[in-house]
N, C-alpha and C positions, 0 to 999 in steps of 0.2 A: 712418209707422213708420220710426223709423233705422236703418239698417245694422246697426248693433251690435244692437239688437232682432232681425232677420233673421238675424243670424249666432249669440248665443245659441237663438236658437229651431231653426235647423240642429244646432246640437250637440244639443241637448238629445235632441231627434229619433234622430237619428243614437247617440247613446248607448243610450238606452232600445230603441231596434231593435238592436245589436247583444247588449246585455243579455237580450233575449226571446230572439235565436238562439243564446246562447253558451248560459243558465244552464236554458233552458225546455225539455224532451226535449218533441221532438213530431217528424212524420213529416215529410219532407223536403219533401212536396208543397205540405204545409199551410203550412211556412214562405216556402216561394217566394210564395206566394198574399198571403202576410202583407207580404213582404218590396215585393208589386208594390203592393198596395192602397196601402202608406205610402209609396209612391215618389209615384205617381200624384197622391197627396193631398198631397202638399208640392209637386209641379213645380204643380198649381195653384193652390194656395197664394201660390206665388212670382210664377206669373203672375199673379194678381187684386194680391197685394201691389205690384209695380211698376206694375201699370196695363195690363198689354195683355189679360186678359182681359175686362175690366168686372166689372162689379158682380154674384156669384153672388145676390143678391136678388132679384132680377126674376127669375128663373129657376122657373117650376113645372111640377110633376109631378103629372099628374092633373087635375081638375076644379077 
């Protein structure tokens, strides 16, 4: 993946989340909750995109 792919995909992100908290009424708690899950899920995003996390594949949950 290029740079320019990773940084499109930052904004894109980053728009659409500031969209949900500008234009969407909901309760302050619920948006922090929203604001952390999408943090979370791009920083590892970014890690597995550059390489230091490996491969989320191999990864299972449950039996």
């Amino acid at each position: 993946m290029s740079i320019i792919n990773l940084v499109i995909v930052l904004i894109v992100v980053g728009v659409l989340l500031w969209a949900v908290n500008t234009y969407i009424p909901m309760d302050r708690k619920i948006k922090f909750i929203l604001n952390v899950v999408v943090v979370i899920a791009v920083v590892l995003w970014l890690l597995q995109a550059f390489g230091v996390l490996g491969a989320m594949d191999t990864i299972r949950v449950g039996r």
